[in-house]
VOGU-3710 file (C-alpha; in Angstrom, 3 decimals, decimal comma):
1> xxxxxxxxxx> -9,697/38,885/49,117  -9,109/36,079/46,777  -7,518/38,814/44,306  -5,182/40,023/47,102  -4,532/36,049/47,767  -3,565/35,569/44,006  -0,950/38,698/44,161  1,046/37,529/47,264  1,630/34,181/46,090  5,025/33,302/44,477
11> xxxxxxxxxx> 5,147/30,323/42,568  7,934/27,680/43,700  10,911/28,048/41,505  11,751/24,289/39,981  15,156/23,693/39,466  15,222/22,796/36,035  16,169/19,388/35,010  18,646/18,192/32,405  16,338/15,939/30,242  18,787/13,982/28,555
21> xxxxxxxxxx> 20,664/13,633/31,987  17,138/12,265/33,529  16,718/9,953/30,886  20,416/8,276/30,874  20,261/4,791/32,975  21,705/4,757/36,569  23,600/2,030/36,917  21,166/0,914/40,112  19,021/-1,959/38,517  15,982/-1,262/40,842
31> xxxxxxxxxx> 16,135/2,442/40,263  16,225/1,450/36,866  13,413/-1,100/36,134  11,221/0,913/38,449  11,241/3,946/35,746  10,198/1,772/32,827  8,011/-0,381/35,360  6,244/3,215/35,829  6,460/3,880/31,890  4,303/-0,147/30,988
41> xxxxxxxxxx> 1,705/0,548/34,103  -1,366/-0,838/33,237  0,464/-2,613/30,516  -0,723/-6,813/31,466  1,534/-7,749/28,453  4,425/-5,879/29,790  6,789/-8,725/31,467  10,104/-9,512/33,418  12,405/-11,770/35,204  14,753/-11,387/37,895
51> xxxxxxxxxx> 17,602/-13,089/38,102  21,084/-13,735/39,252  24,607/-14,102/37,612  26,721/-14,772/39,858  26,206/-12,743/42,853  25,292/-9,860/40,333  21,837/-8,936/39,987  19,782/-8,868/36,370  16,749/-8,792/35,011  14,875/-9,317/31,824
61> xxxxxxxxxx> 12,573/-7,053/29,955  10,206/-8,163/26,787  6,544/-7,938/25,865  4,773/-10,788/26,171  3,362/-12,053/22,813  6,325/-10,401/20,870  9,518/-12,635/21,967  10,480/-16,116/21,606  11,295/-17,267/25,112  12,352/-19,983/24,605
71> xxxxxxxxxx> 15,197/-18,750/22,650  15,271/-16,153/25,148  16,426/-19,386/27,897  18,636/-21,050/25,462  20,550/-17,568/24,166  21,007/-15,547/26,860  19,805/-16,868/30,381  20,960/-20,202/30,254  24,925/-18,860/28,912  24,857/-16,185/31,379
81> xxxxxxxxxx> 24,178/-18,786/34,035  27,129/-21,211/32,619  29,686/-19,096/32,477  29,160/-16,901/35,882  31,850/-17,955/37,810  34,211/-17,670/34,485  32,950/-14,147/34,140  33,458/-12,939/37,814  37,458/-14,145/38,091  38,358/-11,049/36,144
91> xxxxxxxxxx> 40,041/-8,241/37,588  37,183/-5,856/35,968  33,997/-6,589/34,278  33,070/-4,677/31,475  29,061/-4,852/29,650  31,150/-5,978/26,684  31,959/-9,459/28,633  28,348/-10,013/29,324  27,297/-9,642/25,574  30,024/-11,830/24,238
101> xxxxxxxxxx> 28,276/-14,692/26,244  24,998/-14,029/24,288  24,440/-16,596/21,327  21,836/-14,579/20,023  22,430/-13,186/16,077  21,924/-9,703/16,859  22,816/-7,998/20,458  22,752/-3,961/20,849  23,588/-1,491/23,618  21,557/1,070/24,664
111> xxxxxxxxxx> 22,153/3,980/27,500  18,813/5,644/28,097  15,301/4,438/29,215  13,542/5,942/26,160  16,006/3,291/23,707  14,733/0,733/26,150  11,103/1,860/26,004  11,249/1,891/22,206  13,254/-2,051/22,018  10,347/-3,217/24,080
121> xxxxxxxxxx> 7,370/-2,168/21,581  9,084/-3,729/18,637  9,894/-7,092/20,651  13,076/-6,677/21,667  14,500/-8,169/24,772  16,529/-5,961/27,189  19,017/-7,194/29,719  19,962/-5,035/32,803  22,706/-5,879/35,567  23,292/-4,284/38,466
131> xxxxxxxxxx> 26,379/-1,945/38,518  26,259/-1,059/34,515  24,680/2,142/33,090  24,127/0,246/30,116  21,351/-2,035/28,324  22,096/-5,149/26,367  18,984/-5,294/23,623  18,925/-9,047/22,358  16,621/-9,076/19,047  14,552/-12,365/19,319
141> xxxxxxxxxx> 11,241/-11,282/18,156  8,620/-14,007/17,282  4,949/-13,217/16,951  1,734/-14,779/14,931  2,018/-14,000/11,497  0,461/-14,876/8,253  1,664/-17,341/5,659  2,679/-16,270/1,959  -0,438/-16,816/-0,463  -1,449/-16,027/-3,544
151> xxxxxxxxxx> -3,046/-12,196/-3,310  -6,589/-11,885/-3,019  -7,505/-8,345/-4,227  -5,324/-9,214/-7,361  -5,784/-12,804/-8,649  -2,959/-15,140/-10,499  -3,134/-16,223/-14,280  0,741/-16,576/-15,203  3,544/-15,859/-13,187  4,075/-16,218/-9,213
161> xxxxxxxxxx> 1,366/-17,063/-6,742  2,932/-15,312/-3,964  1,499/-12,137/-2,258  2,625/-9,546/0,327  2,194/-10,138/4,256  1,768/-7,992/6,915  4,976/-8,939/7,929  7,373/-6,116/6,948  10,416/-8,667/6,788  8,486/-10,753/5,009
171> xxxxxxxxxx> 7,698/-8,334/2,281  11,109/-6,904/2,113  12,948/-10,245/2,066  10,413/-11,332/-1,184  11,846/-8,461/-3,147  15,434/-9,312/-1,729  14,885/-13,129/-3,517  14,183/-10,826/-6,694  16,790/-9,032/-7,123  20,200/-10,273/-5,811
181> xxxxxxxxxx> 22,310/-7,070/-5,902  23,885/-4,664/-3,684  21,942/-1,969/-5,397  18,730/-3,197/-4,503  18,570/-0,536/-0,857  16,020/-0,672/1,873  15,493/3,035/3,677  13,738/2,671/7,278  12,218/5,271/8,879  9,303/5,597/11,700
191> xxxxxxxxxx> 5,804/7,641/11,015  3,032/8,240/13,646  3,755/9,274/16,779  1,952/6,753/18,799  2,157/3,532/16,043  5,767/4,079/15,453  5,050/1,983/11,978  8,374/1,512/10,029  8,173/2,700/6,524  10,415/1,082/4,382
201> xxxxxxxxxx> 11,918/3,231/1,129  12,690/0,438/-1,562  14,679/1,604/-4,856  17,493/-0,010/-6,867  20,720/2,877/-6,809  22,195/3,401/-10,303  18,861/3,230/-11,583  16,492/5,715/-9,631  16,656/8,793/-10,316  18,323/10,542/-6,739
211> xxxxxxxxxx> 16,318/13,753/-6,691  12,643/11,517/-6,984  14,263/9,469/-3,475  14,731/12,767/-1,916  11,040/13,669/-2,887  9,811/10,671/-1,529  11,529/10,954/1,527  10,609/14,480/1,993  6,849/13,928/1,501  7,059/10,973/4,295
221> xxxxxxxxxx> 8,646/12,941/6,658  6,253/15,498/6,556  3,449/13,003/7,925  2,275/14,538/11,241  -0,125/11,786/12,224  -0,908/9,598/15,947  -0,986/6,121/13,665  -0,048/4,604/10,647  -2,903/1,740/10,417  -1,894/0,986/6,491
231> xxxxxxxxxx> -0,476/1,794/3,658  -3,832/3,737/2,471  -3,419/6,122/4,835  0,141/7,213/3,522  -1,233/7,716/-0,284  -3,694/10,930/0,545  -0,800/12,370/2,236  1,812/11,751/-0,458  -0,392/12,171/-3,897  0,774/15,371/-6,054
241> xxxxxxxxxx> -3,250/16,221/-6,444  -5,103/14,571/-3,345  -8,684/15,816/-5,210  -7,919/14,195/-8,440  -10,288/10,762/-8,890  -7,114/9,236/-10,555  -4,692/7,398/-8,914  -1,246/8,780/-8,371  0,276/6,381/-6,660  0,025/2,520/-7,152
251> xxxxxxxxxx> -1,671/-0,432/-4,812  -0,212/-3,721/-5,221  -0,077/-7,054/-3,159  2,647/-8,354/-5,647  5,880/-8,599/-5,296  6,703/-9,086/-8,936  5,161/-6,273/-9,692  6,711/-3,970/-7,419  10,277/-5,814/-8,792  9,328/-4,930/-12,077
261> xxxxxxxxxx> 8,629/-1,291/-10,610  11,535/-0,843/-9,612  13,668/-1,896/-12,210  12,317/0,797/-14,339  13,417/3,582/-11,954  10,805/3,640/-9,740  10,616/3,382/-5,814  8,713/1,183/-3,585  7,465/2,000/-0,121  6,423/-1,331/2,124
271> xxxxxxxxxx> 4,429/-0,339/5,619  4,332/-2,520/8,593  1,546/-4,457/9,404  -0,277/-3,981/5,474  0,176/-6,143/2,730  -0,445/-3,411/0,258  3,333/-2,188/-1,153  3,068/1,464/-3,001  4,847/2,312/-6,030  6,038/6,163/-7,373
281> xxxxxxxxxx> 5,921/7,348/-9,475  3,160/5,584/-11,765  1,634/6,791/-15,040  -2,144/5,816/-16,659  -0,884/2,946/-18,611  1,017/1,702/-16,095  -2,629/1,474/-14,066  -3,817/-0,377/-16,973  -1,166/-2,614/-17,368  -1,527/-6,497/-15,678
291> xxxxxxxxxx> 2,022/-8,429/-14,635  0,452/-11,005/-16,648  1,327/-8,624/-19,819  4,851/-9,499/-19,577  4,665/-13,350/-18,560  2,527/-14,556/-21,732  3,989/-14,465/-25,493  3,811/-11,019/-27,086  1,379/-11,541/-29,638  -1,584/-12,649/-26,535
301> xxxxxxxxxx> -0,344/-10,360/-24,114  -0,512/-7,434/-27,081  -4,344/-8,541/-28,163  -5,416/-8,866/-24,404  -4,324/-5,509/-23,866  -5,874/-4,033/-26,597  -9,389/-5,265/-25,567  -8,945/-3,972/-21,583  -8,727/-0,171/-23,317  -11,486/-1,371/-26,082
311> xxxxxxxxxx> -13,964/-2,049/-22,657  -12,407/0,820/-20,579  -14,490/3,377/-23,488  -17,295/1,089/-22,772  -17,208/1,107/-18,958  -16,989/4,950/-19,284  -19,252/5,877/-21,921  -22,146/3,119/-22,704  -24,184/3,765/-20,757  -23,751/7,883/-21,265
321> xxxxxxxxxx> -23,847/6,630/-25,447  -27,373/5,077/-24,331  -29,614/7,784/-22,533  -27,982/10,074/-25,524  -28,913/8,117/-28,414  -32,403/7,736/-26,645  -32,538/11,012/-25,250  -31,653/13,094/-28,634  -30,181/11,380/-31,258  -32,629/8,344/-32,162
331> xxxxxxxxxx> -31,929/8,879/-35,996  -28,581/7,350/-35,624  -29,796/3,956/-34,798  -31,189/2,054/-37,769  -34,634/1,749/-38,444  -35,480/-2,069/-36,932  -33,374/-1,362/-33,505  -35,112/2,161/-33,337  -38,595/0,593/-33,695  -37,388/-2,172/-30,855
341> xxxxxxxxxx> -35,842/-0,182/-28,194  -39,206/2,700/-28,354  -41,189/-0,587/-27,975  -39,528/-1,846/-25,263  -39,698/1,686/-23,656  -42,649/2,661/-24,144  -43,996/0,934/-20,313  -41,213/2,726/-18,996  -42,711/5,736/-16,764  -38,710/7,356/-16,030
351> xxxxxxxxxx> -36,530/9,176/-18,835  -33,456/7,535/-19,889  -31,399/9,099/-17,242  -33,526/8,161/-14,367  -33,738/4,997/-15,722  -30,052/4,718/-15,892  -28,723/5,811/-12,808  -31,480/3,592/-11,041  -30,193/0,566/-12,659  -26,271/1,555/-11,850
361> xxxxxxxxxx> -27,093/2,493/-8,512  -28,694/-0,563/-7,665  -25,360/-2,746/-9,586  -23,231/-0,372/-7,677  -25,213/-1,642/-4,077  -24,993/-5,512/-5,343  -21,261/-4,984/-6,101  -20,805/-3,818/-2,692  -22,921/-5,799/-1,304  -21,210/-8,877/-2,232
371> xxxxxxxxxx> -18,216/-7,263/-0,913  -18,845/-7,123/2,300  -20,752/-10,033/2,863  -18,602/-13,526/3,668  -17,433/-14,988/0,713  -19,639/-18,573/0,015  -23,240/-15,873/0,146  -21,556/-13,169/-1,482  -20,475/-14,436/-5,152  -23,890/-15,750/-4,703
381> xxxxxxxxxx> -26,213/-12,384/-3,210  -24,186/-10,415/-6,229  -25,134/-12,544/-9,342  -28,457/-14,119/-8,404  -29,413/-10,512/-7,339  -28,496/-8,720/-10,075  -30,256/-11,395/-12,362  -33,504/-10,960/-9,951  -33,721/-7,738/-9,907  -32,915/-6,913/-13,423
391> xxxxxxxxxx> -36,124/-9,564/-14,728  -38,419/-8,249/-11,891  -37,673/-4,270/-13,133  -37,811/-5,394/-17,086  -41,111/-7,175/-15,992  -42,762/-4,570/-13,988  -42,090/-1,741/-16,737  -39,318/-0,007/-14,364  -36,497/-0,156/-17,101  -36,137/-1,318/-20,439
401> xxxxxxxxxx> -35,127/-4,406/-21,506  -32,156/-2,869/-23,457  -30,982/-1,102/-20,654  -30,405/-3,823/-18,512  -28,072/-5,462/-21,453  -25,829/-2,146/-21,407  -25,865/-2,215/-17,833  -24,771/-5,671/-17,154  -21,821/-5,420/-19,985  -20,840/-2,302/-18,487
411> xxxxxxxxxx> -20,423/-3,878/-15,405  -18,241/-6,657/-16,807  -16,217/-4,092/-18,325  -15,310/-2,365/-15,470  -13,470/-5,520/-14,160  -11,260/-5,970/-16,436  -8,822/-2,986/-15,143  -5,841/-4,816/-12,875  -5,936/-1,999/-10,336  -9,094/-1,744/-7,985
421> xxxxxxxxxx> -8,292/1,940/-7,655  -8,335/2,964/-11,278  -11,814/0,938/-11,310  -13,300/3,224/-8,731  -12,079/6,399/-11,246  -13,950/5,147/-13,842  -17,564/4,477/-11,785  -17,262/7,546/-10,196  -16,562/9,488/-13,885  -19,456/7,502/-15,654
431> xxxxxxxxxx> -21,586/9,129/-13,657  -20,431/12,403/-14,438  -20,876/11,712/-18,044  -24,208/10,308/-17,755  -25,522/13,403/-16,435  -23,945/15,390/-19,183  -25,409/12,925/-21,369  -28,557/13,484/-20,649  -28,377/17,124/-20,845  -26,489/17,697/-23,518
441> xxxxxxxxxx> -26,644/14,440/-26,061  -23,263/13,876/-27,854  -22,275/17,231/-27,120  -22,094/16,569/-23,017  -20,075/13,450/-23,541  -17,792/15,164/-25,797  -17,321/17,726/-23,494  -16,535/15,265/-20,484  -13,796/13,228/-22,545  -12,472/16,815/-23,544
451> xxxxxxxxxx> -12,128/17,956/-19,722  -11,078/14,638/-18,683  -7,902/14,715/-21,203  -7,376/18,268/-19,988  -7,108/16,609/-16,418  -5,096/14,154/-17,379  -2,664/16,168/-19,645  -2,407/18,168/-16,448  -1,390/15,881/-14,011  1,118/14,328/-12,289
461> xxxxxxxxxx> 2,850/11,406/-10,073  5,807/12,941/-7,937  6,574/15,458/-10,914  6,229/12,858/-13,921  3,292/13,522/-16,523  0,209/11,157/-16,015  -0,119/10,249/-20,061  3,406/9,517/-20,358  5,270/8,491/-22,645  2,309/9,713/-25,077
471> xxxxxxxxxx> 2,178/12,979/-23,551  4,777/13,998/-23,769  5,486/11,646/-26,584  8,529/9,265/-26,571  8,304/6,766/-29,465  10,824/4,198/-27,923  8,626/3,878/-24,947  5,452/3,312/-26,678  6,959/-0,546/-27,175  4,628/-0,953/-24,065
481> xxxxxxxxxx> 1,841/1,216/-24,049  -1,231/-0,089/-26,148  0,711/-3,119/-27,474  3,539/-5,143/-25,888  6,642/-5,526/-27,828  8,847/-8,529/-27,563  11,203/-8,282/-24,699  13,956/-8,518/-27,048  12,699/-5,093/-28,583  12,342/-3,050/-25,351
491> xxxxxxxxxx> 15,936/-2,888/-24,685  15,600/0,241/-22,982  14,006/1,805/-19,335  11,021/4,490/-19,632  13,244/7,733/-19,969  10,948/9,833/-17,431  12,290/7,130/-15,039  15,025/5,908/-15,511  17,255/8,896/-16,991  20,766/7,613/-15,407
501> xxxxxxxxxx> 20,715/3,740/-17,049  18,407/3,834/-19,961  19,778/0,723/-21,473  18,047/-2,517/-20,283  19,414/-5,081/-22,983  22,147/-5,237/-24,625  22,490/-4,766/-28,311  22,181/-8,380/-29,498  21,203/-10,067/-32,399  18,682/-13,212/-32,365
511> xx> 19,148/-15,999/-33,729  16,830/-18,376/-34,830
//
């Protein structure tokens, strides 16, 4: 019976509806305000006020938390109020006579109830009045912010002590001070389809190359996601090869460094609500390079440098050189430190490689550890921990004294790099090595470096080789790879960059 039931019916043929049509405002302010009152239900920080003009009826639309309303009185209710009877002794009113009474710096129109609905969420205020089929949007946003600092995840020696916000005006206006040109050109667009967090495109024109802009763009746009919480989230979706432990795209909290960025061909991208700016393409000595580099005299700046990539061997491969030398090569040591190190091993019930990756493991957990903890017990838990633990082990015959030595300068090695990111590459690749180390001898960590050159040979940042300009090799460019030349020498952009306007200064002679 229920089968028979199912055949007779008919379903009720809807007249189909004209979406755009549905969605255009009436012109009947209650008919009106009751569609986006029915779009904010359940919304407590969704807010109005009714008024009149006149004899004309209008109300006010904002967020509560996102407007100034104060400015709100003095800009738009309290003119509007002034000049009613003015307004009404023309023949015909027109929206246009309306906004022209607004003070505010920026007033919009808008026509249909999803422009309103969107206005709202960023803290726009919307005017309606009775009789027009249009919206006046006044732009007097105000909400908590935080002030301009110096950066936290990337500390100050020389040079500005200013760092990003989570303000997106903020950020772009601190670039703006930078670089006072026309050329300098700000791209907006919205990603996530329940966030809507703008994305800001940041390049200088005449410089960038136009064909890595359209890249960038393309890759943004094809972000399918519900929210943008940070910038983070963007890079997986954006990196050339999301599997590599490299970093292909670059993390930064300073604006001087994304400046600098961009004035050798490169774009920025700034996200709302993250003080964390990325910067495309970017190459493995660019990761290794510190703002400070270019702030200090050339001959300091040149011998730093040179001592970062001295300690990035040994945060990769001491502790691999260790449990290999103990492991299978003993006869390279001389004859006193040979004698010394089996001595101080000789209690110790674990093979080199056990006895490694115990002791890294256990830095690794006090690194993080003093992460995540608040700040006045962290510094502490971290250093008095490591120094606890490390006598306690040596004491009880877990590890050798000599171990914990390459352990601990390994450690300070590994922050020395001036991006977190390329940090995490090289933990996560020591261990790899250590293992072949401890297989293998010299031959394992060989082989690693050998695959991890292959890697790196092999990749790329939005089309432009990783090992640039040494692979492939440009000799001009190598002014600021392992050492950094005078500024006066590097008169010229990276050429994987900055192909259209090479030249950076002109051909002048100094005089001294």
């Amino acid at each position: 019976m229920r089968f028979l039931r199912l055949l007779k019916y008919k379903p009720v043929q809807t007249k189909k509806v004209n979406k755009r049509e549905n969605d255009l405002l009436a012109g009947v302010i209650e008919e009106d305000f009751y569609k986006i009152k029915r779009m904010f239900e359940g919304s407590s920080d969704f807010s109005y006020r009714k008024f009149k003009i006149n004899t004309c009826n209008a109300i006010i639309l904002y967020v509560d938390g996102l407007v100034d309303m104060k400015s709100i009185e003095n800009t738009v209710i309290t003119p509007l109020l002034n000049q009613s009877e003015m307004l009404f002794k023309k023949d015909s009113l027109t929206i246009e006579d309306f906004e022209h009474e607004i003070s505010s710096g920026k007033v919009t129109k808008g026509e249909t109830i999803q422009e309103i609905e969107d206005q709202l969420l960023v803290g726009v205020t919307v005017l309606l009045i009775d009789g027009f089929k249009q919206s006046i949007f006044i732009s007097e946003q105000s909400w908590e912010k935080r002030s301009i600092k110096e950066p936290p995840s990337e500390a100050v020696v020389l040079g500005p002590r200013e760092g990003f916000t989570e303000n997106l005006r903020t950020n772009t206006s601190m670039i703006r001070r930078r670089i006072k040109s026309p050329q300098l050109k700000f791209e907006s667009m919205s990603l996530g389809t329940l966030s809507k967090t703008e994305v800001v495109i940041t390049y200088v024109e005449g410089i960038v190359e136009t064909s890595l802009i359209e890249e960038v763009r393309s890759r943004l746009k094809r972000i399918k996601i519900d929210s943008i919480e940070d910038s983070g989230y963007i890079i997986e979706f954006i990196e050339d090869n999301p599997f590599s432990v490299f970093p292909q795209v670059l993390q930064t909290e300073r604006p001087d460094r994304v400046v600098g960025s961009l004035l050798e061909g490169r774009a920025g991208i700034i996200v709302e609500n993250s003080p964390f700016a990325l910067v495309v393409p970017v190459t493995f000595f660019q990761m290794m390079s510190s703002p400070e580099d270019y702030y200090g005299r050339f001959i300091m700046s040149t011998f730093t440098r040179l001592i970062r990539y001295l300690f990035l061997q040994i945060a990769l491969l001491f502790p691999s050189i260790y449990i290999a030398v103990t492991t299978f090569h003993q006869e390279l040591l001389p004859t006193n430190l040979l004698f010394s190190v089996a001595a101080s091993r000789e209690k110790v019930p674990f093979p080199a490689l056990v006895e490694a990756f115990l002791m890294e493991i256990t830095f690794e957990a006090l690194r993080e550890a003093g992460l995540r903890l608040p700040r006045p017990i962290g510094s502490t838990v971290s250093i008095v921990g490591a120094l606890v633990i490390g006598q306690a082990a040596v004491e009880a015959g877990i590890v050798s004294a000599p171990l914990v030595i390459v352990v601990a300068v390994t450690g300070i090695a590994s922050f020395m790099f001036p991006s977190y990111s390329m940090t995490g590459s090289i933990r996560l690749l020591r261990f790899a090595i250590m293992l072949l180390a401890g297989t293998l001898g010299f031959y394992g960590i060989l082989l690693g470096i050998f695959f991890i050159l292959v890697h790196l040979v092999q990749l790329r940042s939005f089309g432009i080789p990783y090992l640039a300009p040494v692979a492939p090799f440009n000799f001009n460019n190598m002014k600021d790879v392992l050492i950094r030349a005078p500024w006066w020498k590097m008169n010229k952009r990276p050429v994987q960059t900055a192909k259209r306007n090479e030249k950076r200064l002109s051909n002048q002679k100094q005089k001294y």
